[in-house]
mmCIF file as gemmi writes it, N, C-alpha and C atoms, coordinates in Angstrom:
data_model
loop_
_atom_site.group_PDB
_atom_site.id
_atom_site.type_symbol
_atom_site.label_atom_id
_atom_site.label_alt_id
_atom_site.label_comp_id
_atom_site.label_asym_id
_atom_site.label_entity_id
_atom_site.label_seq_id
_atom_site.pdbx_PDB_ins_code
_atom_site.Cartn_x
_atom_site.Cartn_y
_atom_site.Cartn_z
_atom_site.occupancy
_atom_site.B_iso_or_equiv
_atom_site.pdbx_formal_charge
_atom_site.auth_seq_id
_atom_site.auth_asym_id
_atom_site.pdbx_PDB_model_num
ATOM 1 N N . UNK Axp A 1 ? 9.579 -8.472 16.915 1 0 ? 1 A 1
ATOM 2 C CA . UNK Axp A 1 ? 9.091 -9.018 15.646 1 0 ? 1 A 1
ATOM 3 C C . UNK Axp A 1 ? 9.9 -10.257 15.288 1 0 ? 1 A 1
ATOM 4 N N . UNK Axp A 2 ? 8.809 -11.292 15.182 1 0 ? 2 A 1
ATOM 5 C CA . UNK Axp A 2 ? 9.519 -12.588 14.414 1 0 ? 2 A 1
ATOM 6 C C . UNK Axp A 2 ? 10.671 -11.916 12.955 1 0 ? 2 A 1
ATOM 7 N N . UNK Axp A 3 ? 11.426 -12.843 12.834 1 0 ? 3 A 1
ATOM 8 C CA . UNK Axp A 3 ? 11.878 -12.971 11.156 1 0 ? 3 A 1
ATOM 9 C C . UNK Axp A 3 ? 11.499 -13.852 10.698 1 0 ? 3 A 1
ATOM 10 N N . UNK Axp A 4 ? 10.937 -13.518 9.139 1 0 ? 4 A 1
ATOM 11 C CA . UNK Axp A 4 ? 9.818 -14.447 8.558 1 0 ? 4 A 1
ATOM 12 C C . UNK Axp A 4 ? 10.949 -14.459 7.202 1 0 ? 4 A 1
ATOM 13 N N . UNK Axp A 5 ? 11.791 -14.029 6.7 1 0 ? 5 A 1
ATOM 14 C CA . UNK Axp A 5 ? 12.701 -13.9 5.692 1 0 ? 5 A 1
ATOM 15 C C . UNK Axp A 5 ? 12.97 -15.024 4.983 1 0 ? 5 A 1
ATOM 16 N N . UNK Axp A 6 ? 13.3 -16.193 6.174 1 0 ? 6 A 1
ATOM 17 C CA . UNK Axp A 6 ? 13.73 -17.842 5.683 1 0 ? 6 A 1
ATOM 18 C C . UNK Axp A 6 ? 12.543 -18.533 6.191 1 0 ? 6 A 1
ATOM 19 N N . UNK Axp A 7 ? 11.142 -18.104 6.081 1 0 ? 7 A 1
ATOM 20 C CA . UNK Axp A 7 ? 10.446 -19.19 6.774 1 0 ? 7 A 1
ATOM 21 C C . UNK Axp A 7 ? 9.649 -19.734 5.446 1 0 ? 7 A 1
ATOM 22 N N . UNK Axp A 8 ? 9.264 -21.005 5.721 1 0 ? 8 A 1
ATOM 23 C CA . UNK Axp A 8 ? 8.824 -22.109 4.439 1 0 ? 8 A 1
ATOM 24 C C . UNK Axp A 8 ? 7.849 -21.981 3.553 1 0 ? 8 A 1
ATOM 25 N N . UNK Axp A 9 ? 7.094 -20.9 3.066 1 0 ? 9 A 1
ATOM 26 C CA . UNK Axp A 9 ? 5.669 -20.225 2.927 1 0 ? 9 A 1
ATOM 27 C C . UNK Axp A 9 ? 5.289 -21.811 2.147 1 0 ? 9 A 1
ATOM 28 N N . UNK Axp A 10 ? 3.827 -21.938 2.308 1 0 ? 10 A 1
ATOM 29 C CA . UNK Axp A 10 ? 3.218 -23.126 1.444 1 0 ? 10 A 1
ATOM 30 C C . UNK Axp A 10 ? 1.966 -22.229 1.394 1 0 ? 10 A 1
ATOM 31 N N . UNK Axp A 11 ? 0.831 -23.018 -0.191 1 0 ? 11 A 1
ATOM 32 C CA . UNK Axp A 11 ? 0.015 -22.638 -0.185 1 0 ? 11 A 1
ATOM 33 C C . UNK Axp A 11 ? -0.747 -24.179 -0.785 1 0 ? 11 A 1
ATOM 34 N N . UNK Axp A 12 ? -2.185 -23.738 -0.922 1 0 ? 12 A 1
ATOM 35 C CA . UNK Axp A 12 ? -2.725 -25.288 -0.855 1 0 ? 12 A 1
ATOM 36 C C . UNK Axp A 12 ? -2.924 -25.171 -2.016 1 0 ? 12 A 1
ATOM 37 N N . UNK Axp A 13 ? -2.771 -26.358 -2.464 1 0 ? 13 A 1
ATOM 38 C CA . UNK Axp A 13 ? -3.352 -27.027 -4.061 1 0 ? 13 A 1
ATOM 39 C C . UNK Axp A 13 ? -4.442 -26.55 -4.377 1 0 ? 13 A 1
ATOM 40 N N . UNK Axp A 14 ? -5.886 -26.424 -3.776 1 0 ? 14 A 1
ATOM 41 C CA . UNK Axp A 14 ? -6.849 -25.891 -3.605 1 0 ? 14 A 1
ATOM 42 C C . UNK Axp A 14 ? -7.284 -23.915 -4.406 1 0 ? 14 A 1
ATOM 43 N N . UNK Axp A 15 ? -6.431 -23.317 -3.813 1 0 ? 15 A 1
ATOM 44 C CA . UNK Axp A 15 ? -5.506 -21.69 -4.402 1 0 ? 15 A 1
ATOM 45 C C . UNK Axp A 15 ? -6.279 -21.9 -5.939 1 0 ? 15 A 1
ATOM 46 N N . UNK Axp A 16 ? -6.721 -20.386 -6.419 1 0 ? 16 A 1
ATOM 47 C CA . UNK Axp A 16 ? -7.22 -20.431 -7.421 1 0 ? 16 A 1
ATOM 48 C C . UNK Axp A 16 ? -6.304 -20.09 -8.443 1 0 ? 16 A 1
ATOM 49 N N . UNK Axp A 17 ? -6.416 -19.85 -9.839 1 0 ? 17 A 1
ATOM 50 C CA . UNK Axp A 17 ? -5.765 -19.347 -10.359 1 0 ? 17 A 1
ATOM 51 C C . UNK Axp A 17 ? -5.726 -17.822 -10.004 1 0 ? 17 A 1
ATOM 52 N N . UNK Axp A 18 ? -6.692 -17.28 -9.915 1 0 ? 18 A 1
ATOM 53 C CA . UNK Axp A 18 ? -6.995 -15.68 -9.672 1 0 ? 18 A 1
ATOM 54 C C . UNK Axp A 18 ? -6.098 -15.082 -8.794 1 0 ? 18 A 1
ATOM 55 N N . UNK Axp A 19 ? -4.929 -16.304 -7.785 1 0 ? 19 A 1
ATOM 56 C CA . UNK Axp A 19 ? -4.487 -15.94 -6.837 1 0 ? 19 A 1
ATOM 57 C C . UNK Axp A 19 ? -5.133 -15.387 -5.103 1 0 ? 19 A 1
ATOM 58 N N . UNK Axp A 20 ? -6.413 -16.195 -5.458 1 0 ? 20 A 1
ATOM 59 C CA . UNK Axp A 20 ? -7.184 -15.851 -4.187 1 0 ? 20 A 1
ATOM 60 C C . UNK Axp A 20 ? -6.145 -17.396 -3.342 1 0 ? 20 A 1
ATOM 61 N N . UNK Axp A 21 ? -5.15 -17.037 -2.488 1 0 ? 21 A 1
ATOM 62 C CA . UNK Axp A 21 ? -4.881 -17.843 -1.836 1 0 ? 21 A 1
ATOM 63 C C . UNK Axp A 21 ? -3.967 -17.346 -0.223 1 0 ? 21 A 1
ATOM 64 N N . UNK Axp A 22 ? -4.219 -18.387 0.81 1 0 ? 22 A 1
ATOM 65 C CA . UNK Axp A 22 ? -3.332 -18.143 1.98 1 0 ? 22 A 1
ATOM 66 C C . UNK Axp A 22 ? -2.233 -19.12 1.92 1 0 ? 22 A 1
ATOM 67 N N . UNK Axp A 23 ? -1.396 -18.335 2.941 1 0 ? 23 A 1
ATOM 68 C CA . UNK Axp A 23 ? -0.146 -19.388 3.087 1 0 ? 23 A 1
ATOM 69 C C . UNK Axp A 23 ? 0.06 -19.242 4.45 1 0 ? 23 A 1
ATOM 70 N N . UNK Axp A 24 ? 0.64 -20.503 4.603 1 0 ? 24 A 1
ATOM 71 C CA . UNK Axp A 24 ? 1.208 -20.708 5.562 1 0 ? 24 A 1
ATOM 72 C C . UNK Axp A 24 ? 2.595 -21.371 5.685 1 0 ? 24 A 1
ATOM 73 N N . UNK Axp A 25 ? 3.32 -21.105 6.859 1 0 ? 25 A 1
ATOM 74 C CA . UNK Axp A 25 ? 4.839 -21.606 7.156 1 0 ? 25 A 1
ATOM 75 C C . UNK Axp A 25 ? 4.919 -22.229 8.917 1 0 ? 25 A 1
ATOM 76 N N . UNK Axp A 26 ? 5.539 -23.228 8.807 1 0 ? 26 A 1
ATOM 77 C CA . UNK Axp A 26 ? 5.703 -23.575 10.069 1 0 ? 26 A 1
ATOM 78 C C . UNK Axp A 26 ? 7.224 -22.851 10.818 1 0 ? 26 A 1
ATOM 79 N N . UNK Axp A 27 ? 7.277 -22.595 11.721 1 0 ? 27 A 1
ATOM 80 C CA . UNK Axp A 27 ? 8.365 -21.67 12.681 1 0 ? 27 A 1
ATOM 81 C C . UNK Axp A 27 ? 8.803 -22.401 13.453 1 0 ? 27 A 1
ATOM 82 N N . UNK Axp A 28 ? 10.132 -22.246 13.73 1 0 ? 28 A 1
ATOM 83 C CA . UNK Axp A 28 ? 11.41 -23.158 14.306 1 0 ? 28 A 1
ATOM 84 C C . UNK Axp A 28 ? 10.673 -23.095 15.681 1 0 ? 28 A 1
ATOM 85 N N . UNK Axp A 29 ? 10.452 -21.779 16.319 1 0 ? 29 A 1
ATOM 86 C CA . UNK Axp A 29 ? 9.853 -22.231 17.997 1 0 ? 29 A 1
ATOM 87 C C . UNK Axp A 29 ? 8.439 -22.943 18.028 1 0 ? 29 A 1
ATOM 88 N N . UNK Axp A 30 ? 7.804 -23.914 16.79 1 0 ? 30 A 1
ATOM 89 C CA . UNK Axp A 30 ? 6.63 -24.29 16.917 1 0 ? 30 A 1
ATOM 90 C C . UNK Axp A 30 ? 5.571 -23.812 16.519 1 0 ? 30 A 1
ATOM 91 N N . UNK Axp A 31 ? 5.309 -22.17 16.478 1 0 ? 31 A 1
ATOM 92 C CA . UNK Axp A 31 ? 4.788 -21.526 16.075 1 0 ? 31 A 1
ATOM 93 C C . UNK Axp A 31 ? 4.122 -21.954 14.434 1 0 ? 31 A 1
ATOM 94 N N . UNK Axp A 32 ? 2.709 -21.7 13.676 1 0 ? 32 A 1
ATOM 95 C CA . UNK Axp A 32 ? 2.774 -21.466 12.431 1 0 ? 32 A 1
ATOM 96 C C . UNK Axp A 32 ? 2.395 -20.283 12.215 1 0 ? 32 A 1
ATOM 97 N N . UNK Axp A 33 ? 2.842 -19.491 10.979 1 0 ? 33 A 1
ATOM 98 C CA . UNK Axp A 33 ? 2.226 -18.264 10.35 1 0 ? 33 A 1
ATOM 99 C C . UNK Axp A 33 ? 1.482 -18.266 9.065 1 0 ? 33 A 1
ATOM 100 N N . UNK Axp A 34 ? 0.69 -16.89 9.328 1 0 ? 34 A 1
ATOM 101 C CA . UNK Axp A 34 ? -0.888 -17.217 8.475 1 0 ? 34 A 1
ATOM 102 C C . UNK Axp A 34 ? -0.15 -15.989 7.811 1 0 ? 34 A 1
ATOM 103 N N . UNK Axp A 35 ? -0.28 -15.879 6.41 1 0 ? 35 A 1
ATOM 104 C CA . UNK Axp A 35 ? -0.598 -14.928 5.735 1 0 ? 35 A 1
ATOM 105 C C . UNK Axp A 35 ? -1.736 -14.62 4.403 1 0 ? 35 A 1
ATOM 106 N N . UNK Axp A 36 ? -1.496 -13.116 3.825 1 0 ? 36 A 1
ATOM 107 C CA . UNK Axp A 36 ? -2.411 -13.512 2.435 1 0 ? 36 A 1
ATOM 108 C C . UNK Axp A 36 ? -1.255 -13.244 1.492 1 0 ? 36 A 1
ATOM 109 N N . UNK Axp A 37 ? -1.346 -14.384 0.645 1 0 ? 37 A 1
ATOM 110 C CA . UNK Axp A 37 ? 0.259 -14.125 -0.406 1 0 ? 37 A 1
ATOM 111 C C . UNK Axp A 37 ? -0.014 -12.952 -1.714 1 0 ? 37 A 1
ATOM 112 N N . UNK Axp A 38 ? -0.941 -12.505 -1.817 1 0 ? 38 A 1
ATOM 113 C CA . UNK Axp A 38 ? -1.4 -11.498 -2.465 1 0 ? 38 A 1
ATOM 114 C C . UNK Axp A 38 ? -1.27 -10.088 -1.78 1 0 ? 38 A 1
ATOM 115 N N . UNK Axp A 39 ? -0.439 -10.725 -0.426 1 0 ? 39 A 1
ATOM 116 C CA . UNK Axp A 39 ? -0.646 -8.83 -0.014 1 0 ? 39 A 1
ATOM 117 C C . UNK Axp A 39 ? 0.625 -9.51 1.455 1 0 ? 39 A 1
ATOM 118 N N . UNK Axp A 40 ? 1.843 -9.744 1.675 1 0 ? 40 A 1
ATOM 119 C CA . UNK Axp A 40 ? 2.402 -10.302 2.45 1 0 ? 40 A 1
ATOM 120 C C . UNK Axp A 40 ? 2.441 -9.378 2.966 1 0 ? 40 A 1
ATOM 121 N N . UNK Axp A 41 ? 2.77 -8.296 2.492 1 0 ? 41 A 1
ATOM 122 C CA . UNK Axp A 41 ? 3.509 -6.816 3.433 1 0 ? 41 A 1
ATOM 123 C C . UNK Axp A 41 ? 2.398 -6.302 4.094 1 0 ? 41 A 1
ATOM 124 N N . UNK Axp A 42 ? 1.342 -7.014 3.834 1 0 ? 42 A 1
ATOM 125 C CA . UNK Axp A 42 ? 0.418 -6.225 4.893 1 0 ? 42 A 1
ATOM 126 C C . UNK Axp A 42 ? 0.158 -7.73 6.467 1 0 ? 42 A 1
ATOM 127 N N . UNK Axp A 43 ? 0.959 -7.809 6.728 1 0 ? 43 A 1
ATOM 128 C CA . UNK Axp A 43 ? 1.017 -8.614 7.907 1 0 ? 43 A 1
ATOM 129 C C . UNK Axp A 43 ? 0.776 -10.211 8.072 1 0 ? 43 A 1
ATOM 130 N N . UNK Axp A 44 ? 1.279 -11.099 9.301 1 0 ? 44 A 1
ATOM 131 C CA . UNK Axp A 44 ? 0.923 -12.27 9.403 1 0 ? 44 A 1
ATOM 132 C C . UNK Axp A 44 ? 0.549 -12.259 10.623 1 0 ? 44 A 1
ATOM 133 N N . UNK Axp A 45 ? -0.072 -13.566 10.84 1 0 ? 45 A 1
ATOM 134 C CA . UNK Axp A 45 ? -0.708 -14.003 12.319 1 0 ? 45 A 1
ATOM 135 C C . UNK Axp A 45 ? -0.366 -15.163 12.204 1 0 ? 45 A 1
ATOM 136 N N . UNK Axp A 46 ? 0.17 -15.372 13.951 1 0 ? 46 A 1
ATOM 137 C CA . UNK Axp A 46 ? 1.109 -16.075 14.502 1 0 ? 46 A 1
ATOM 138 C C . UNK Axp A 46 ? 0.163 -17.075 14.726 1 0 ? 46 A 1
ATOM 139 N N . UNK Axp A 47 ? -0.114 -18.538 14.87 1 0 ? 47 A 1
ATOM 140 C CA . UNK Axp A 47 ? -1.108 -19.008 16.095 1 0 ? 47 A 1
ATOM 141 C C . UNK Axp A 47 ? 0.108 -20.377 16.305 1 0 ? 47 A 1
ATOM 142 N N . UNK Axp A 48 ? -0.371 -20.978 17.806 1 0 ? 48 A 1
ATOM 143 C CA . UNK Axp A 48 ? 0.108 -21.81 18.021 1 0 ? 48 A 1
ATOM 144 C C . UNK Axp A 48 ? 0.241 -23.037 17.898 1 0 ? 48 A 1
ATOM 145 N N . UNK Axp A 49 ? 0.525 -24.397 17.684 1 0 ? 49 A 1
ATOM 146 C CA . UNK Axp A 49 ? -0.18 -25.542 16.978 1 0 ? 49 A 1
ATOM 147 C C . UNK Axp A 49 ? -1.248 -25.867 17.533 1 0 ? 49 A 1
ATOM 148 N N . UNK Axp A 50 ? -1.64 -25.562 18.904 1 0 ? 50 A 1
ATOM 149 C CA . UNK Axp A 50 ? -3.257 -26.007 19.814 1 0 ? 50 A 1
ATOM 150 C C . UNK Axp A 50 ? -3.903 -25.099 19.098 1 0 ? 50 A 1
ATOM 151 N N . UNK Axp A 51 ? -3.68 -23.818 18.718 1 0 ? 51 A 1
ATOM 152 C CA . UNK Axp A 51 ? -4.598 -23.263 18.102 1 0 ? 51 A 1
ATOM 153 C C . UNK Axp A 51 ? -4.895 -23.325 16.835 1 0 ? 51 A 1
ATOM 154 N N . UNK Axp A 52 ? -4.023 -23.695 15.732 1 0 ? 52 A 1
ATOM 155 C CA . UNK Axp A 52 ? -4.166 -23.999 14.32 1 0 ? 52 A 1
ATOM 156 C C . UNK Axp A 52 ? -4.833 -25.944 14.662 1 0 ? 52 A 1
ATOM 157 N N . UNK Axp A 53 ? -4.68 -26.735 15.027 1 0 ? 53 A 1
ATOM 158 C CA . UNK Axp A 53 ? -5.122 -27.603 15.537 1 0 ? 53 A 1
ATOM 159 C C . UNK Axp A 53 ? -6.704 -28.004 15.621 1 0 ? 53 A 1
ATOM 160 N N . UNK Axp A 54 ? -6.772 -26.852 16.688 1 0 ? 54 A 1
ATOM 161 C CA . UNK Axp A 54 ? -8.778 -26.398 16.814 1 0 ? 54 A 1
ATOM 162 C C . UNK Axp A 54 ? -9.353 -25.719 15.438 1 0 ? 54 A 1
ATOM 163 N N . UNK Axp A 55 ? -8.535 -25.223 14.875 1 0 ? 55 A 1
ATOM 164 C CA . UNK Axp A 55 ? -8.95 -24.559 13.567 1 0 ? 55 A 1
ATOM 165 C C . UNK Axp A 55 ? -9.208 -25.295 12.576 1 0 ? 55 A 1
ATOM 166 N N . UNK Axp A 56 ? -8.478 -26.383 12.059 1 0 ? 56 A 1
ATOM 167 C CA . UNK Axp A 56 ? -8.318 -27.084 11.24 1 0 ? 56 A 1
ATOM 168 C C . UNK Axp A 56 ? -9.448 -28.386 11.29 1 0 ? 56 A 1
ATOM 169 N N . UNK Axp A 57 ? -9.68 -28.707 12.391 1 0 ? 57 A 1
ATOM 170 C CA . UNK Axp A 57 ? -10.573 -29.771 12.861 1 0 ? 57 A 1
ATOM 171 C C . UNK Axp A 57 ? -12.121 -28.799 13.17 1 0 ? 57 A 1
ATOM 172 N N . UNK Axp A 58 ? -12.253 -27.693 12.735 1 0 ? 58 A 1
ATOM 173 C CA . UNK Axp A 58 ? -12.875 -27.021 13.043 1 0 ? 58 A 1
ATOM 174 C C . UNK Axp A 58 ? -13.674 -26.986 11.364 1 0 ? 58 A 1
ATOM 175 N N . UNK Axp A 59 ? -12.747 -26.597 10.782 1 0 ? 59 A 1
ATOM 176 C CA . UNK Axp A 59 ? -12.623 -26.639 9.305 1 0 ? 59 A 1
ATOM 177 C C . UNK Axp A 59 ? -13.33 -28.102 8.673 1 0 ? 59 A 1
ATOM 178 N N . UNK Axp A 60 ? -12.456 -29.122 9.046 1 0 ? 60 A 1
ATOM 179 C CA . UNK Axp A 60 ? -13.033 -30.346 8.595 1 0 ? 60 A 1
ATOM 180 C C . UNK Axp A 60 ? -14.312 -30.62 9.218 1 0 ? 60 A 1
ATOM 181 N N . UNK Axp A 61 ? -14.513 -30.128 10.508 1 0 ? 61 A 1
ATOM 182 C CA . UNK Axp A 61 ? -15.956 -30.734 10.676 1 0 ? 61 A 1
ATOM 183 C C . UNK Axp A 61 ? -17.16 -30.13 9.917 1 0 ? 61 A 1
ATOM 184 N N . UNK Axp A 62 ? -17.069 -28.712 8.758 1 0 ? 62 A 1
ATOM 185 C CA . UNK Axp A 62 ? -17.631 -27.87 8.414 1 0 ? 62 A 1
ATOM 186 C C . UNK Axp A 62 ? -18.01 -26.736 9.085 1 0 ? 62 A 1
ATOM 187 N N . UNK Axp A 63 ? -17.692 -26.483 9.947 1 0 ? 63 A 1
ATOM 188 C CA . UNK Axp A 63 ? -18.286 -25.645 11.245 1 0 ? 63 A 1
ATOM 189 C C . UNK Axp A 63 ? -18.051 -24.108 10.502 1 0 ? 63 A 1
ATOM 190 N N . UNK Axp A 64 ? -17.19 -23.553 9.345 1 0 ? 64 A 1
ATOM 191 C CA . UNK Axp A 64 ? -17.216 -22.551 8.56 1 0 ? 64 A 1
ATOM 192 C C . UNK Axp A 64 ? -17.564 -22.408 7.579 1 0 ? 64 A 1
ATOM 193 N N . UNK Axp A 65 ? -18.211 -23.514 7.218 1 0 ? 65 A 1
ATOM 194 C CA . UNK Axp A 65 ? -18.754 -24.019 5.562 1 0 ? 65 A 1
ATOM 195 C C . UNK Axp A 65 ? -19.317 -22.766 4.858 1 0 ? 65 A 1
ATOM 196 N N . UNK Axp A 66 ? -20.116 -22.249 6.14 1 0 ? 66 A 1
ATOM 197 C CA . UNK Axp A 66 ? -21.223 -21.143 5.187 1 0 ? 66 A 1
ATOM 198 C C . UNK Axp A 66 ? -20.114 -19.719 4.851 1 0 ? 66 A 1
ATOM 199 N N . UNK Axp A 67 ? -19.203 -19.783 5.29 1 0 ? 67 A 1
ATOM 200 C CA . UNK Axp A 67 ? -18.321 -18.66 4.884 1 0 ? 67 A 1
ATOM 201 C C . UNK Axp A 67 ? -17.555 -18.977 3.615 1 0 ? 67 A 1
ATOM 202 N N . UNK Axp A 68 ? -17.796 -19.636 2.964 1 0 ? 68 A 1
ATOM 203 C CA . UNK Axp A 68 ? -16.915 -20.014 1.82 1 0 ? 68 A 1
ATOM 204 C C . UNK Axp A 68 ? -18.009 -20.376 0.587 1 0 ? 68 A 1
């Protein structure tokens, strides 16, 4: 298991008030971590920057639009 104790949590401007929001932290070996900050103790996911990368450009092209 990673230690996530000192890692940088951010969340986006975007985040509602209601607290519907994710965070994320970037990790010393490169790594970023995904969590839900409304529920941390229930786990994070690791992905790698090629994979947050494809996600994100994935995101901007709308390609998940209809899920939101």
């Amino acid at each position: 298991m990673f230690d996530l104790s000192k890692a940088a949590w951010r969340k986006s401007s975007f985040s509602t008030s209601g607290g519907n929001c994710v965070e994320v932290a970037p990790l010393a070996d490169g790594r970023i971590a995904v969590r839900n900050s409304n529920a941390p103790e229930a786990g994070t996911v690791l992905f790698t920057r090629a994979e947050m990368d494809a996600w994100i450009r994935g995101v901007k092209a709308g390609e998940f639009d209809d899920l939101a």
